[in-house]
C-alpha positions in Angstrom: -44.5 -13.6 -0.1 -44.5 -10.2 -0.7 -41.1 -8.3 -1.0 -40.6 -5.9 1.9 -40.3 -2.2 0.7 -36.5 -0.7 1.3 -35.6 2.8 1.9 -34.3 5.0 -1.1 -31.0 4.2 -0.8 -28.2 7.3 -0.9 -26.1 8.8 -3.8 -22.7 7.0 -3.3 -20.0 8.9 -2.0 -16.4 10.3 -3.9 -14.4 7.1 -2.8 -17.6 4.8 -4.3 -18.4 7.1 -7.1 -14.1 6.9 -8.1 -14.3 2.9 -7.7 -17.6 2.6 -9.9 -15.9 5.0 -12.4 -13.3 2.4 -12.4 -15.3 -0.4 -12.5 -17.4 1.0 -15.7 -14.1 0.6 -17.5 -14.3 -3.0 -17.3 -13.5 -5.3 -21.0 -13.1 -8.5 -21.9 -9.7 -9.9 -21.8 -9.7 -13.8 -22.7 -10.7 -16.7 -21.8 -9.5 -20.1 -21.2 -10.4 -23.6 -20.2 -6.9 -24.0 -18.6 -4.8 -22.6 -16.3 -1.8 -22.8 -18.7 -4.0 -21.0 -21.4 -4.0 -17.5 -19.2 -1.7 -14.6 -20.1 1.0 -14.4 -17.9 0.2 -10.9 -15.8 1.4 -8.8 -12.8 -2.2 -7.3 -12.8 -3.8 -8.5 -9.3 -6.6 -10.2 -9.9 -9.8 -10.9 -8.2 -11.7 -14.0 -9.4 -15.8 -13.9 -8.6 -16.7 -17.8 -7.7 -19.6 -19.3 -6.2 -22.6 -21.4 -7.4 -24.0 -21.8 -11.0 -26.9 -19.5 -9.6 -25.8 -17.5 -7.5 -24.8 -14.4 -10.1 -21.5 -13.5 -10.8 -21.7 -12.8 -14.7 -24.8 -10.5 -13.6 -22.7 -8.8 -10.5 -19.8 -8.1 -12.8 -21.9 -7.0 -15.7 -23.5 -4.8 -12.8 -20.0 -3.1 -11.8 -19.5 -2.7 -15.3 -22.7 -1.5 -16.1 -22.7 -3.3 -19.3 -25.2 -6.0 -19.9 -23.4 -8.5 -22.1 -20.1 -8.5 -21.0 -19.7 -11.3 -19.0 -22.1 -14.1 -19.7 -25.3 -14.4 -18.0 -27.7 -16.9 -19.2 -30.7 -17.8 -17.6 -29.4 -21.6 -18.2 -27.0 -22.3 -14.8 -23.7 -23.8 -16.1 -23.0 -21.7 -18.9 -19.6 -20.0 -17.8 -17.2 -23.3 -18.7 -14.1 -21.4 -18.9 -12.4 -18.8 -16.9 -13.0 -15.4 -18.2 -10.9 -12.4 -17.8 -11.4 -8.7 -17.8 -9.3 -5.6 -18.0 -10.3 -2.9 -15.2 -8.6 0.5 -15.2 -7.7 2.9 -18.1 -7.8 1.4 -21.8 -3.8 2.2 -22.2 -3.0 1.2 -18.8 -5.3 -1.3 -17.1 -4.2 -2.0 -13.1 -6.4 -4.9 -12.6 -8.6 -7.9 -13.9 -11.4 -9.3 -13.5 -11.8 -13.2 -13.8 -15.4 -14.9 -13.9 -14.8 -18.4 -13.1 -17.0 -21.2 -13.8 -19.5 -21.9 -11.4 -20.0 -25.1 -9.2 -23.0 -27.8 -8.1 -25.2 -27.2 -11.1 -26.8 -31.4 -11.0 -27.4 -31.3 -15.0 -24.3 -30.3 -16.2 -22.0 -33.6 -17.4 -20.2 -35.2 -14.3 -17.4 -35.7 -16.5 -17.2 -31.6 -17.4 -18.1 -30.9 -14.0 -14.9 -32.4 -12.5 -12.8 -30.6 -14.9 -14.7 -27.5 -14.2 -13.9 -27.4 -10.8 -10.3 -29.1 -10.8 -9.5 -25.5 -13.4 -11.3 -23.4 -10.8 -9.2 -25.3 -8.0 -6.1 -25.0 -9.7 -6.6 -21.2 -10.2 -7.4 -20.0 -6.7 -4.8 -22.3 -5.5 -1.9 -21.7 -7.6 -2.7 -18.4 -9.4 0.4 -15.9 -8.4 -1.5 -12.8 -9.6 -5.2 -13.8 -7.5 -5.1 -11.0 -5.0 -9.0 -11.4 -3.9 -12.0 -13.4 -4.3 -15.7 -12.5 -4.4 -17.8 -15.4 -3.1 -21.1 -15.2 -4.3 -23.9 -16.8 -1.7 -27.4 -16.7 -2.4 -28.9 -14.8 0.5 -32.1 -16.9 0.7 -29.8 -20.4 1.0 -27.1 -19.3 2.6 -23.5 -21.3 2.6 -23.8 -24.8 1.4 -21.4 -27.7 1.8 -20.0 -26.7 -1.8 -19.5 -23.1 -0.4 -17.8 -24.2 3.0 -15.7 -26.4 0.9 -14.2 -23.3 -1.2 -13.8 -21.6 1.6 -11.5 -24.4 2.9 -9.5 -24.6 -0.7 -8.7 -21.0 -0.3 -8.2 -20.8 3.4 -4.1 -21.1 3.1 -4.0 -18.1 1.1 -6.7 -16.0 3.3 -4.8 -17.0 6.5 -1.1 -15.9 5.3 -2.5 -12.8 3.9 -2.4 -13.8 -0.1 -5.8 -13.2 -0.9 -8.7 -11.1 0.6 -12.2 -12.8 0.6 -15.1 -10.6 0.2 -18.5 -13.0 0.6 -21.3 -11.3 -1.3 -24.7 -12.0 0.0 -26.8 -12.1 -3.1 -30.4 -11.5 -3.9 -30.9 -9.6 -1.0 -33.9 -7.5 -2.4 -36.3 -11.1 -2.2 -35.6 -10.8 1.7 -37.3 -8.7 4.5 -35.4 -6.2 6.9 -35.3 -9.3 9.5 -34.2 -11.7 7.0 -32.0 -9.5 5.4 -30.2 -9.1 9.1 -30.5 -12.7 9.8 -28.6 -13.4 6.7 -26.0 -11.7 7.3 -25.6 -12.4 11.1 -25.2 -16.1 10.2 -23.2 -15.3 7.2 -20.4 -13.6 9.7 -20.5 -16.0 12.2 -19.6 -18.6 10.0 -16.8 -16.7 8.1 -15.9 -16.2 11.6 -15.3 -20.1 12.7 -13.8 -20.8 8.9 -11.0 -18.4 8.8 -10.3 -17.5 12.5 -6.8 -16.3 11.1 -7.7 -14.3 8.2 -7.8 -10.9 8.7 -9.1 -9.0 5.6 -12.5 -10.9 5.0 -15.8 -8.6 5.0 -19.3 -9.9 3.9 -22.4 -7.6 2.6 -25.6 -8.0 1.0 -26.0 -7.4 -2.6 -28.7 -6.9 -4.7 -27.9 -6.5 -9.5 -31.5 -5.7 -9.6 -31.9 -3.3 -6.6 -28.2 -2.1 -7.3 -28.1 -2.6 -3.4 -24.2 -2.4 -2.2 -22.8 -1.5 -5.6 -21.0 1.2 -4.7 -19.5 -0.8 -1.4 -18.3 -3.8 -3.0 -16.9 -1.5 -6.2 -15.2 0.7 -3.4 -13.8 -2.5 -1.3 -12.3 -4.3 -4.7 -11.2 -0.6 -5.8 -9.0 -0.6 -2.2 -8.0 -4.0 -2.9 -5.6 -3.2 -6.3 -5.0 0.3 -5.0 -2.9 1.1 -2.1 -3.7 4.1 -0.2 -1.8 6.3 -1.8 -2.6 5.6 -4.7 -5.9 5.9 -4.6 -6.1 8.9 -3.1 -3.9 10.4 -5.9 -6.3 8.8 -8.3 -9.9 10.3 -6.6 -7.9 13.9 -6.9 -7.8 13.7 -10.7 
């Protein structure tokens, strides 16, 4: 199937262009393989979560723009512990960034499987600082039971306002216009019946190798740690 040609896509504006200057900032942090292991942190945090596949060590080494900082092998299952990242000024960082391990990879260990997913449970469920969560969905498969079942761990915090949910629709430069809007469509209904409560969900597609929606997801996380104010007294420097 040949890959349907997109439109050149237009230079980001000042509020994306100050939230991918903060995002280039991006370091590594820590990591840990338990919960009791992470720094203890008024930061907000926003964890990126989702299938061994699906791209989140390449989507924050995107917003980074930094190829090796988190992890991304071309082996699913790699990320085993949860990984933090600074975001913000070197002296005075105002956020972090956590890769957590990903989920439903068959050949990883059952055994190292369970524990990877009863850390990332415990995080998204108990973590005071999480203030947002990045759910990465392959465009092309869109939500799978494992996916709807995340969504249900976290759906306390989204419905009493704890965390924001941003689902990012990955891969979206192997799909057509009409998939591409398909994708999407079904990907909004469905947040739509999970989290009828929730107020501060959006979804959009996302492409690392295209670069499509960089600057809108690096703007929404951007609005996420920063209130208004703040940011605007940030884009005037």
């Amino acid at each position: 199937m040949t890959a349907a040609l997109h439109p050149p896509r237009p230079p980001p504006g000042d509020a994306a262009r100050t939230a991918l200057a903060w995002t280039h900032g991006a370091r590594f942090l820590t990591t840990a393989s338990r919960l009791d292991q992470l720094p203890a942190s008024e930061l907000p945090e926003i964890a990126f979560v989702g299938r061994s596949n699906a791209g989140k060590s390449t989507a924050i080494n995107e917003l980074a723009q930094q190829r090796r900082l988190a992890f991304a092998s071309r082996t699913p299952g790699r990320t085993q512990h949860i990984n933090l990242f600074e975001v913000g000024p070197k002296d005075a960082p105002d956020a972090l960034f956590a890769d957590l391990p990903g989920y439903g990879y068959a050949a990883v260990e059952r055994s190292a499987k369970l524990r990877w997913q009863e850390v990332m449970a415990d995080y998204l469920q108990l973590r005071r600082p999480l203030h947002g969560v990045v759910l990465m969905i392959d465009s092309r498969l869109g939500f799978t039971d494992l996916d709807r079942r995340l969504l249900a761990l976290i759906e306390p915090r989204l419905v009493n306002g704890e965390v924001r949910l941003l689902a990012l629709l990955t891969k979206a430069d192997k799909l057509n216009r009409s998939d591409a809007r398909r994708a999407l469509e079904q990907a909004q209904a469905l947040l739509g019946e999970v989290s009828t409560e929730a107020s501060d969900i959006g979804v959009a597609l996302f492409s690392a190798l295209s670069r499509q929606g960089l600057g809108d997801v690096a703007e929404t996380l951007y609005g996420w740690t920063h209130p208004p104010a703040q940011a605007t007294a940030a884009a005037a420097t």
